[in-house]
C-alpha positions as CSV (number, residue, x, y, z in Angstrom):
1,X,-61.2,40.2,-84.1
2,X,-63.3,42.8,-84.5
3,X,-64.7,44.4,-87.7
4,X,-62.8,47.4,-88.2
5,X,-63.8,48.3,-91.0
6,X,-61.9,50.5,-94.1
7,X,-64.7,52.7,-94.4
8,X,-64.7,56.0,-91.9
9,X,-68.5,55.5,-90.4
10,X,-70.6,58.2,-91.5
11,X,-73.5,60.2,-89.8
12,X,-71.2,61.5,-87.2
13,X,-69.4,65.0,-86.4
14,X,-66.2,65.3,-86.1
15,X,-67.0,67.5,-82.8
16,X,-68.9,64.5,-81.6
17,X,-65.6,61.9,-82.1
18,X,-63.6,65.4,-80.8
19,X,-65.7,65.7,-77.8
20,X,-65.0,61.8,-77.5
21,X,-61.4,61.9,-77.2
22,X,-61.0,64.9,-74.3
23,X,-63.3,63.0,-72.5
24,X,-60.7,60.0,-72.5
25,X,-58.1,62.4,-72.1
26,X,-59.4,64.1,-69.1
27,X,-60.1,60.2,-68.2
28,X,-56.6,59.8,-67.6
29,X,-55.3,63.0,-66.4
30,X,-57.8,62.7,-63.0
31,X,-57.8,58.7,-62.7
32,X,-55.5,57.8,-59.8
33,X,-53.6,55.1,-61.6
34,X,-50.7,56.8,-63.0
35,X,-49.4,53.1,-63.8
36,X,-50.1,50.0,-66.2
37,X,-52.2,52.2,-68.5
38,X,-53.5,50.5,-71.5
39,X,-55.1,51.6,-74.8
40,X,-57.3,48.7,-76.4
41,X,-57.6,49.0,-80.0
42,X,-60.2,47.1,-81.6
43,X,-62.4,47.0,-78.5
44,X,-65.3,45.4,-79.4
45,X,-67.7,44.7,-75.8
46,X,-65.1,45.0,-73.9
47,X,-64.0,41.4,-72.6
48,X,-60.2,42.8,-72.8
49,X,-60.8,45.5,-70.6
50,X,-62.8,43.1,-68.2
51,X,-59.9,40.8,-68.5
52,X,-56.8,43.2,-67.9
53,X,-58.6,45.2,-65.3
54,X,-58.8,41.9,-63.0
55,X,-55.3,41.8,-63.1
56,X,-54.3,45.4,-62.0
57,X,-54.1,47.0,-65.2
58,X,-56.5,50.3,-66.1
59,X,-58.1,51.1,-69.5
60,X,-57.6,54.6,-70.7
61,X,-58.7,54.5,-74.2
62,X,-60.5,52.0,-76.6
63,X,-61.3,52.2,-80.0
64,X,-63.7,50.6,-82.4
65,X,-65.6,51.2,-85.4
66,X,-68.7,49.5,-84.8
67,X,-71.3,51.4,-83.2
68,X,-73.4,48.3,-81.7
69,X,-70.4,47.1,-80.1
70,X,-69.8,50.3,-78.9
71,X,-73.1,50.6,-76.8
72,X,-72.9,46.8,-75.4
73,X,-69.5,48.2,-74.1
74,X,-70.9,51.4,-72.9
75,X,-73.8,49.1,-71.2
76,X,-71.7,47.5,-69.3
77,X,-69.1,49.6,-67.9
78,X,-70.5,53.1,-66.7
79,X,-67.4,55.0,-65.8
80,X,-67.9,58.8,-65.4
81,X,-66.2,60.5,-68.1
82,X,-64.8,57.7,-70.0
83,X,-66.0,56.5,-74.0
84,X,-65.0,54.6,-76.6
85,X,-63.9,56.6,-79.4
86,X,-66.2,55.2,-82.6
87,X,-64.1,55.8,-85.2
88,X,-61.7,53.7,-88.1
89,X,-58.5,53.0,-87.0
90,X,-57.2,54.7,-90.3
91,X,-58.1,57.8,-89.0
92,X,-57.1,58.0,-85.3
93,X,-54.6,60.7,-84.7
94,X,-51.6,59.6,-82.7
95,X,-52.3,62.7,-80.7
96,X,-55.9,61.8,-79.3
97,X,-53.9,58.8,-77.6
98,X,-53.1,59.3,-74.0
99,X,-49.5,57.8,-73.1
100,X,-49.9,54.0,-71.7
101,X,-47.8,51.2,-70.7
102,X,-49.7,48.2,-73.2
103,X,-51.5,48.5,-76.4
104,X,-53.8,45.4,-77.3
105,X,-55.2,45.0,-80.6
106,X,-57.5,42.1,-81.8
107,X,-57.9,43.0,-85.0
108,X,-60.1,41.5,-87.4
109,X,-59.9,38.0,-88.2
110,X,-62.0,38.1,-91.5
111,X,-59.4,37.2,-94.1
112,X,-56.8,35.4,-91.8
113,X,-59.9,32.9,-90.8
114,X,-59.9,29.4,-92.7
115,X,-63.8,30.3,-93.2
116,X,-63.1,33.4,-94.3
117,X,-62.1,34.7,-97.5
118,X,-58.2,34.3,-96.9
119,X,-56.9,37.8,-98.4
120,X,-55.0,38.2,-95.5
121,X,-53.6,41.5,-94.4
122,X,-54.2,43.4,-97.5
123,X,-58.0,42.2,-97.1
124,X,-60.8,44.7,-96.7
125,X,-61.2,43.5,-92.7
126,X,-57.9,42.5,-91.7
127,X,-56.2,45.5,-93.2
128,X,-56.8,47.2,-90.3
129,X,-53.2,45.4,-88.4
130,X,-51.6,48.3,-90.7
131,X,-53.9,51.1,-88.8
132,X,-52.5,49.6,-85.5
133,X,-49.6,50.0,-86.9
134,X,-49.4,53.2,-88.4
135,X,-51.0,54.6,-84.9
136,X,-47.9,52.6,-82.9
137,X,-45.6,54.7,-85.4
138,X,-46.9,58.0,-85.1
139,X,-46.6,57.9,-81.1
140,X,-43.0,58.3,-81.2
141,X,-41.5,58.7,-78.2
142,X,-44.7,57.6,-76.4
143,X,-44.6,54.2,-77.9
144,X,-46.2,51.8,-75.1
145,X,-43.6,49.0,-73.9
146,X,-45.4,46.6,-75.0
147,X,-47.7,45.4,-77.4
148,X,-50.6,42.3,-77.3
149,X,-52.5,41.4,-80.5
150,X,-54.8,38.1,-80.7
151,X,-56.0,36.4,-83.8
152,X,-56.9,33.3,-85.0
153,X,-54.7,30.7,-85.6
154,X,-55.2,31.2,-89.4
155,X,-52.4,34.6,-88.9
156,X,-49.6,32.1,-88.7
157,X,-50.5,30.2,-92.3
158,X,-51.9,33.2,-94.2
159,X,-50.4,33.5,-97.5
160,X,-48.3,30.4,-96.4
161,X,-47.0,32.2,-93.6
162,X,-45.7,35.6,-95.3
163,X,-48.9,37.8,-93.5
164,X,-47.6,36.3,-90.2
165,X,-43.9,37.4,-91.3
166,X,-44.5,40.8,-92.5
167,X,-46.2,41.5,-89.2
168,X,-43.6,40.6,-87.6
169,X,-41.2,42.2,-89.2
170,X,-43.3,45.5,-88.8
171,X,-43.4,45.3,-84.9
172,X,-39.6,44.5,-85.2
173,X,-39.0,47.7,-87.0
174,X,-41.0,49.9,-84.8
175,X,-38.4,48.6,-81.9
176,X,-40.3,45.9,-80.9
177,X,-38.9,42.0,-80.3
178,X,-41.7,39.7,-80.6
179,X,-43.5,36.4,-79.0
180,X,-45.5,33.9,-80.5
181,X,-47.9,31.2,-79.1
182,X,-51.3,29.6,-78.8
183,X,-54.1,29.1,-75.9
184,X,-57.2,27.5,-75.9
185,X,-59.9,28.5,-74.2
186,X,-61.0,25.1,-73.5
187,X,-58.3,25.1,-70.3
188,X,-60.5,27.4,-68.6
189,X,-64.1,27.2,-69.8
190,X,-66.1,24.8,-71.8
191,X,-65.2,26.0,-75.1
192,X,-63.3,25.1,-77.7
193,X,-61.1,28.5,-78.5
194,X,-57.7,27.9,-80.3
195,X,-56.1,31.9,-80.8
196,X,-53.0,33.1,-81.1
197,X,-51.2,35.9,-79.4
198,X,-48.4,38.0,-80.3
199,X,-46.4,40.1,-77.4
200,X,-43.9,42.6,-78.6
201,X,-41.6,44.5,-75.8
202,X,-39.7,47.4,-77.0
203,X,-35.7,46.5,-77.5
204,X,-34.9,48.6,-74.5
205,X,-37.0,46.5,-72.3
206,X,-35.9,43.0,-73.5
207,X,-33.2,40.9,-74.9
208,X,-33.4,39.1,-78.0
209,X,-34.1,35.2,-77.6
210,X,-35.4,31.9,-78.9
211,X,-34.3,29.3,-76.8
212,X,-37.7,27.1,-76.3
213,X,-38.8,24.0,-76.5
214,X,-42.7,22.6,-78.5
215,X,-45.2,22.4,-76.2
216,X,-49.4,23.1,-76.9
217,X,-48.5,26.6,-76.4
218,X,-45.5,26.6,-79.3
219,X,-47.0,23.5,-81.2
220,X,-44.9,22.4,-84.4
221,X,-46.3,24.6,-86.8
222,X,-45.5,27.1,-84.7
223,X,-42.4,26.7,-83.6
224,X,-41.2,25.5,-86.9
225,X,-42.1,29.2,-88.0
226,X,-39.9,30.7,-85.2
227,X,-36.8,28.7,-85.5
228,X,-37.2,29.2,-89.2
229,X,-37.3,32.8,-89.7
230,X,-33.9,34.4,-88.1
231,X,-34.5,37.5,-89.8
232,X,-37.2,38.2,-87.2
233,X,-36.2,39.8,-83.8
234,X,-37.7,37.3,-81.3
235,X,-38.0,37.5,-77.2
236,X,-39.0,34.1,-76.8
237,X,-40.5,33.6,-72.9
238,X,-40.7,30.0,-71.2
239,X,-44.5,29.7,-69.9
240,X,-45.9,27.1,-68.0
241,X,-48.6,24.8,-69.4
242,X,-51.8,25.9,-68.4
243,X,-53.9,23.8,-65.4
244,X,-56.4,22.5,-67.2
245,X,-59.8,23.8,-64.7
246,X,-62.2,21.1,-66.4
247,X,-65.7,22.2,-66.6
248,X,-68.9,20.6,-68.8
249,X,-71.2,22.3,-70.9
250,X,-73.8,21.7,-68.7
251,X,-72.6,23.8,-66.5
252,X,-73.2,27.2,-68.4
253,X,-76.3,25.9,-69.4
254,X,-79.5,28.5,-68.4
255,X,-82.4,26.0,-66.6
256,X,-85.2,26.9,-69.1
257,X,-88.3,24.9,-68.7
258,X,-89.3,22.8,-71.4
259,X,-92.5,25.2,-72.4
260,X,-89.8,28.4,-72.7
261,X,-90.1,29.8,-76.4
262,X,-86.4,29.7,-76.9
263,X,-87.3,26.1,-77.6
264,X,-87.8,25.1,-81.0
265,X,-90.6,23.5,-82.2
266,X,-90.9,19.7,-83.0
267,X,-91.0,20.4,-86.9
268,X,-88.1,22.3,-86.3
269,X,-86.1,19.9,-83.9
270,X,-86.9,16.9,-86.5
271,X,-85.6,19.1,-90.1
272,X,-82.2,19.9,-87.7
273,X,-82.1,15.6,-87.0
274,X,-82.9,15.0,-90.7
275,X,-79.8,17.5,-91.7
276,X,-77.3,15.0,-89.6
277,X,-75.1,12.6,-91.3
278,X,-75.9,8.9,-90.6
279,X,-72.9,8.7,-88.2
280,X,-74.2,12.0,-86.3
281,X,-77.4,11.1,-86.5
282,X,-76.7,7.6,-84.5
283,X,-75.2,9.3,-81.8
284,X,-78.2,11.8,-81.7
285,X,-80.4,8.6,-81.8
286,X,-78.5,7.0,-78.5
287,X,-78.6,10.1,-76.4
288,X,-82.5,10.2,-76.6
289,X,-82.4,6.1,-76.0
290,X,-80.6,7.2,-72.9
291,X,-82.5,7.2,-69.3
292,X,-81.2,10.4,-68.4
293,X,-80.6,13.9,-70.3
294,X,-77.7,14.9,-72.0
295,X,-76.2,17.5,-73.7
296,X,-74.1,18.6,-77.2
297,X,-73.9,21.2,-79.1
298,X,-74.6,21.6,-83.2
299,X,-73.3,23.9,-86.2
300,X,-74.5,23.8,-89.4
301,X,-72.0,23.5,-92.1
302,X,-72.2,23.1,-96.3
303,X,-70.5,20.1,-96.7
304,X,-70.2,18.9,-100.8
305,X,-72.7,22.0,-101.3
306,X,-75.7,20.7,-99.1
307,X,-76.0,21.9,-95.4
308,X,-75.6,19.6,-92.6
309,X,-75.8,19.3,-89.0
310,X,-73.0,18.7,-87.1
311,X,-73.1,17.4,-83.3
312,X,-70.5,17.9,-80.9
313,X,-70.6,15.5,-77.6
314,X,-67.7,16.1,-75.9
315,X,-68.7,18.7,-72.8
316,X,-67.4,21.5,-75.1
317,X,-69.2,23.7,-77.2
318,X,-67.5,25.0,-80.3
319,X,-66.2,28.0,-80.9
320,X,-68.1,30.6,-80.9
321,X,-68.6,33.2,-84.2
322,X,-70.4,35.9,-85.3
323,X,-73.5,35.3,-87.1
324,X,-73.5,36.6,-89.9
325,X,-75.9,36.4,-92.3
326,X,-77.8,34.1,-90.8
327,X,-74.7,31.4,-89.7
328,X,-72.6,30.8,-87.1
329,X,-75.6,29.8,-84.5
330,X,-74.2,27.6,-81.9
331,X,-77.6,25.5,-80.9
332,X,-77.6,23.0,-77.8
333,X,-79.2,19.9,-78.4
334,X,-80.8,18.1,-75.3
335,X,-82.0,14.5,-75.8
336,X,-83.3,11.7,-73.6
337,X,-85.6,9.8,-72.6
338,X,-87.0,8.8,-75.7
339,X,-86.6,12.4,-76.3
340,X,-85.2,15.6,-77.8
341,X,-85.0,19.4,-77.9
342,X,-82.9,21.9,-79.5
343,X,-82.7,25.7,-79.4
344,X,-79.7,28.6,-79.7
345,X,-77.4,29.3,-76.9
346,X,-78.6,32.2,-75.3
347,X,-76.5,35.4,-75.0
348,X,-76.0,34.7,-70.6
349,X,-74.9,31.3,-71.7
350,X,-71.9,32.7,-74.7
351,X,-71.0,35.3,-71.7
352,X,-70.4,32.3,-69.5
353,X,-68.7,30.4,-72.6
354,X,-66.5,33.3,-72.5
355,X,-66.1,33.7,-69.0
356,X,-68.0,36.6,-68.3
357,X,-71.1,35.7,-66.6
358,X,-71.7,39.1,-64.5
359,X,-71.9,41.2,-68.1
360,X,-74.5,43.8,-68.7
361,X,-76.7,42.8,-72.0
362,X,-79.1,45.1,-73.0
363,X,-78.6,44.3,-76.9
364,X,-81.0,42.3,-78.7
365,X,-79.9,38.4,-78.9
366,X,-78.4,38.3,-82.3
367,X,-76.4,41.6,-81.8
368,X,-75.3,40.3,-78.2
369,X,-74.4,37.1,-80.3
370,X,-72.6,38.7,-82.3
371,X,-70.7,41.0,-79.8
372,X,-69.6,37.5,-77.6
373,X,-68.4,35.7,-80.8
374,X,-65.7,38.8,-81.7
375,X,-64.6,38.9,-78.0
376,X,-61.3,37.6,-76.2
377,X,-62.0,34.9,-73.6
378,X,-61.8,36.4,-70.0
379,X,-59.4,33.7,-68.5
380,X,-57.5,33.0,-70.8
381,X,-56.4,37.1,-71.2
382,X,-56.2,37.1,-67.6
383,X,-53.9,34.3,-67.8
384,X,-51.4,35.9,-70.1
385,X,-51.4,39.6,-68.1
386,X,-50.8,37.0,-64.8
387,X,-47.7,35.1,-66.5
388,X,-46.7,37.5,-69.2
389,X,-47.7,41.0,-69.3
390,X,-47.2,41.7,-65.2
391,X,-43.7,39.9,-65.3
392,X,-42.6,41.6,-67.9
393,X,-44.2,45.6,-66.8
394,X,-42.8,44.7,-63.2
């Protein structure tokens, strides 16, 4: 869900994005792995890569448009002769892709978002499905067999469901049947993170089927779209309901002392208490009556045109976004003995929310904001390549 912009980014040569793409190529031509090759469109900081490469798979090209993205990838993984290419997906040649097994593509969720502006995919962001797609054309022969593109739930009921379709439809044509289904990433970390995921397996490699049965992976809406539209080529696969691994807030949670300056002040703490609605505000008021700390997390949100804070309790944080322009700040609130403190989550504590507490951040705090809230969720990626994509490849 990354912002790939229309736009080709300008104030680069096209010897630079050149030199960018032989460098991959060479990438592949000396790395050892000759199998379960994987080109990651849309690759943001890299929590894909982190994810499929725990699970035997091997990156060997990626592809995004934003350049800050870009270096927090770079940052973190320092493989000799390996770069992201930094340019629009519109204007990737077919031929500066290596051959791989698996393409992934978490492309922008902008216009498909319910907060968004819901143009869907003819939308300036989320356009960019039809550069994946073009791209996927143009390979030909070297089509990868098979295909994994996340998005927010908002896909499936964009334009009352005719986005969702028409993307279908395209992977169908390009030889592809297609999967459907949703994952939280609440199973695995303490974060609620409702995507869905799309897995197309060329013809050759499948056979066509829909035989399944609504579950929290195919809820109604869902499945009501599958069995309702025939005209689309499905490979439906049974997976097993996720094991829950239950884990609090608390425990993501950086121990800064109360005197640390990520703290805000008590003028700020008390205009954040005075933006809660009675209701929220008397559950704010009985953690601090209680005798020991405890922990929630708040978003502000314009509600009937005013902005108001709204506290989650429930040992999840929300999901995380990108903060743009100024929103989309998780803060943690922390109240208590007669007590109460509030400050943002910091950029360790949204890698750990995304289950990727060893990543390199060099970035500056909004910026690595920004990069976590685009990203995929480690676990729950792992989870698919362990009962999906390996399956299937072997």
């Amino acid at each position: 869900m990354n912002d790939q912009h229309l736009a080709k980014p300008q104030g680069r040569s096209s010897r630079a994005l050149g030199q960018c793409k032989s460098v991959n190529k060479d990438y592949v031509t000396t790395n050892p792995i000759k199998r379960k090759l994987v080109a990651e469109f849309f690759s943001g900081i890299g929590l894909m890569r982190v994810s499929l490469e725990k699970e035997g798979w091997s990156v060997a090209f990626a592809n995004d448009i934003d350049d800050q993205k870009v270096k927090m990838y770079n940052d973190h993984f320092r493989d000799d002769g390996f770069h992201v290419v930094p340019e629009d997906i519109h204007d990737l040649s077919a031929e500066s892709i290596p051959t791989v097994d698996l393409a992934t593509a978490s492309f922008p969720c902008n216009d498909l978002s319910l907060a968004g502006s819901r143009n869907g995919l003819s939308g300036e962001h989320s356009s960019a499905f039809w550069g994946f797609i073009k791209i996927i054309r143009e390979l030909r022969e070297r089509q990868p067999a098979m295909i994994l593109i996340e998005n927010v739930p908002g896909f499936l009921t964009s334009h009352d469901g005719k986005d969702f379709r028409n993307a279908m439809l395209a992977l169908n044509k390009l030889g592809y049947l297609v999967d459907a289904f949703m994952l939280d990433a609440s199973y695995f970390v303490p974060q609620s993170r409702q995507r869905l995921f799309v897995v197309g397996c060329l013809e050759r490699h499948a056979k066509p089927t829909v035989i399944f049965s609504e579950n929290v992976l195919r809820p109604r809406a869902l499945s009501n779209f599958i069995v309702g539209h025939s005209d689309i080529r499905w490979h439906i696969k049974n997976l097993p309901t996720p094991i829950t691994v239950r884990k609090h807030l608390t425990s993501i949670l950086e121990r800064l002392p109360p005197y640390a300056p990520e703290w805000w002040s008590q003028e700020r703490t008390q205009y954040l208490l005075n933006q809660m609605s009675p209701r929220h505000r008397a559950i704010a008021d009985g953690m601090m009556n209680g005798k020991r700390w405890s922990y929630g997390t708040v978003f502000r949100r314009v509600r009937n045109s005013k902005s108001m804070a709204e506290l989650r309790v429930d040992g999840l944080a929300g999901c995380l976004r990108t903060p743009r322009g100024g929103s989309g700040r998780q803060i943690l609130f922390k109240a208590g003995k007669g007590k109460c403190y509030a400050r943002l989550l910091t950029p360790r504590e949204c890698a750990r929310l995304m289950g990727v507490d060893d990543y390199v951040i060099r970035a500056r705090s909004n910026q690595a904001l920004f990069g976590f809230g685009d990203a995929v969720c480690v676990p729950v990626i792992r989870w698919i390549a362990s009962h999906y994509l390996n399956p299937m490849f072997d």
